[in-house]
C-alpha positions in Angstrom: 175.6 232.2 22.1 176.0 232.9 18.9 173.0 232.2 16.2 174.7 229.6 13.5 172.5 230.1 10.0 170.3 226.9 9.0 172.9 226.1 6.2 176.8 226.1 7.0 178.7 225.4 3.6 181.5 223.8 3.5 185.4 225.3 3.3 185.6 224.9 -0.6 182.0 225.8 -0.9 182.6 229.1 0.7 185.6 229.7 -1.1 183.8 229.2 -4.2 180.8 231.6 -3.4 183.3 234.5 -2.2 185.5 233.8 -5.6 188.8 232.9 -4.0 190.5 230.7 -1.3 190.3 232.1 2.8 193.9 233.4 3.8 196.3 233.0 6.7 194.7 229.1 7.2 191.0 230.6 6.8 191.4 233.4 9.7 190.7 235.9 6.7 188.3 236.2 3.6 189.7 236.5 0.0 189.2 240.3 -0.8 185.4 241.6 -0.9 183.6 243.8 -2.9 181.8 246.5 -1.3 178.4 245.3 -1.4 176.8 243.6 0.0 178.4 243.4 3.3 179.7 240.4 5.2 180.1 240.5 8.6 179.9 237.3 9.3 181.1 234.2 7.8 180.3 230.5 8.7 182.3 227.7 7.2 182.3 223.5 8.3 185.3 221.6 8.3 187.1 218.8 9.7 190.5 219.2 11.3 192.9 217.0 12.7 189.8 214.1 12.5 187.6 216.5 14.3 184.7 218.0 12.7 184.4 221.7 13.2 182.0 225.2 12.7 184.2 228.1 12.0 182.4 231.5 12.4 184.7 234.5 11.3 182.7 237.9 12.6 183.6 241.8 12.8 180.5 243.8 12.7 180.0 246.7 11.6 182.7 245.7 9.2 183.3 243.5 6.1 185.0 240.4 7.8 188.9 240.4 7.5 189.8 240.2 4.1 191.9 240.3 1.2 195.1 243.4 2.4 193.9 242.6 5.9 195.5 239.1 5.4 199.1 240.8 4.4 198.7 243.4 7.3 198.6 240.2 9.5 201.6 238.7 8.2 203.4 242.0 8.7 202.6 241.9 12.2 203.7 238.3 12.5 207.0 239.1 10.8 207.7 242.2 12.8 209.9 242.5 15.5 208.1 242.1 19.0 209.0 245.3 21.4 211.9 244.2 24.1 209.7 244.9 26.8 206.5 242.8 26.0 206.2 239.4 27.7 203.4 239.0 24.6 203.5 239.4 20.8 203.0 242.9 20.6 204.8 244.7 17.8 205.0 248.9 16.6 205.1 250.2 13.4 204.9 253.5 11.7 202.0 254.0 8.9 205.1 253.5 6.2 206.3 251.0 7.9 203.0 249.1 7.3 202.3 249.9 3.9 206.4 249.2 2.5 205.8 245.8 3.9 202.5 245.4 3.0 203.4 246.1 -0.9 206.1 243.7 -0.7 203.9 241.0 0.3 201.2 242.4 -2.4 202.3 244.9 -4.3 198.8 245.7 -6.1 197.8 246.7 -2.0 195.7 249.8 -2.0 196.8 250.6 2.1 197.0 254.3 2.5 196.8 255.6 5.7 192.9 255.8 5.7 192.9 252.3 4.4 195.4 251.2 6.7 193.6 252.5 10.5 190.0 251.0 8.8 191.8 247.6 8.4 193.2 247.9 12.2 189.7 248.6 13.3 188.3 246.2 11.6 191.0 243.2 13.1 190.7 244.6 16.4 186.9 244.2 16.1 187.3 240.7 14.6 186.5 237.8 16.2 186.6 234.4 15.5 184.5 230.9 17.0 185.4 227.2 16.6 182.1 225.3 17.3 183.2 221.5 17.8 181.6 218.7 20.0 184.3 219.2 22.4 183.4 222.3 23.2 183.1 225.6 21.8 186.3 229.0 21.7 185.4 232.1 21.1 188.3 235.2 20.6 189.3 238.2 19.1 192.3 237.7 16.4 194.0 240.8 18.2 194.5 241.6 21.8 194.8 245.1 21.5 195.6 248.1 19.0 197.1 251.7 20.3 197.6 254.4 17.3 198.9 257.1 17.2 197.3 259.8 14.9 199.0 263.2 13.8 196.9 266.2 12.9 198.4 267.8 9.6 196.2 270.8 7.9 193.1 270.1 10.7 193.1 266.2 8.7 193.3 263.4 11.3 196.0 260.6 9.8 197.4 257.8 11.0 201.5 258.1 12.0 201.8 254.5 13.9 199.7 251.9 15.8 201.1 249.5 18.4 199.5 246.0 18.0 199.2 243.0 19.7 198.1 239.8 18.6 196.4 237.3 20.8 197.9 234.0 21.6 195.7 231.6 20.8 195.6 233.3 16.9 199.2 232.5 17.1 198.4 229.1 18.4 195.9 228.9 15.5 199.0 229.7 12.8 201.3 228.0 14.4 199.0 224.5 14.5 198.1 225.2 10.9 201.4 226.2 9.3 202.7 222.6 11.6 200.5 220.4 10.0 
């Protein structure tokens, strides 16, 4: 069980204190400085009449945030393979950054940048505390890259994603209502 802090602020309160609204229907911090680090974030809400604790986590890393948010909507834009039966999806490192910079073209994803962001989403994990009961899940189901080894330097040349269903769900409701 996960331990909730004493004080949960609300959706605009947390917006406020981390300078900018949550992305992709508050799956995803605005962007983060460095320091201090936030792992975790807890926001209340009430949705759809129901009131709700959203806990957004990915330790050791900052929470997803900021270019993490357009590297999700590329995924969700990107063609699914033919032979998944779920939303799994493969791109090439400048395949991810081209579309990345046309949804944000200030994005700083090089290919170092770009596999600490996968990690980071495929340790992310979400929670919806509600009286009805509690979910807790991972925004992505699974990430596969492929590195290449130019000059003895490990880089990124593709990763093959796949995003769970119920963060689909989650878009889907949000994006519906």
């Amino acid at each position: 069980m996960l331990n909730l802090p004493t004080y949960i602020p609300t959706q605009a309160e947390l917006e406020a204190e981390l300078g900018g609204p949550l992305l992709l229907h508050g799956l995803f911090a605005p962007p983060l400085p460095e320091t201090p680090m936030r792992s975790a974030i807890h926001y209340r809400r009430n949705w759809r009449g129901e009131p709700q604790i959203i806990t957004i986590l990915s330790a050791p890393f900052h929470v997803p945030n900021g270019d993490d948010a357009a590297l999700m909507q590329v995924l969700l834009e990107a063609e699914p393979l033919a032979d998944s039966s779920s939303r799994t999806v493969r791109l090439t490192t400048e395949e991810f950054q081209t579309r990345v910079r046309a949804i944000n073209p200030d994005s700083r994803l090089d290919a170092t940048n770009l596999y600490d962001a996968l990690l980071r989403m495929q340790l992310a994990g979400y929670a919806i505390h509600r009286p009805t009961g509690n979910k807790y899940t991972r925004i992505l189901g699974g990430v596969a890259m492929e590195m290449t080894n130019p000059d003895g330097q490990a880089s990124l040349r593709a990763a093959t994603v796949t995003i769970r269903d119920f963060t689909l769900q989650w878009i889907a409701e949000h994006e519906a209502h």
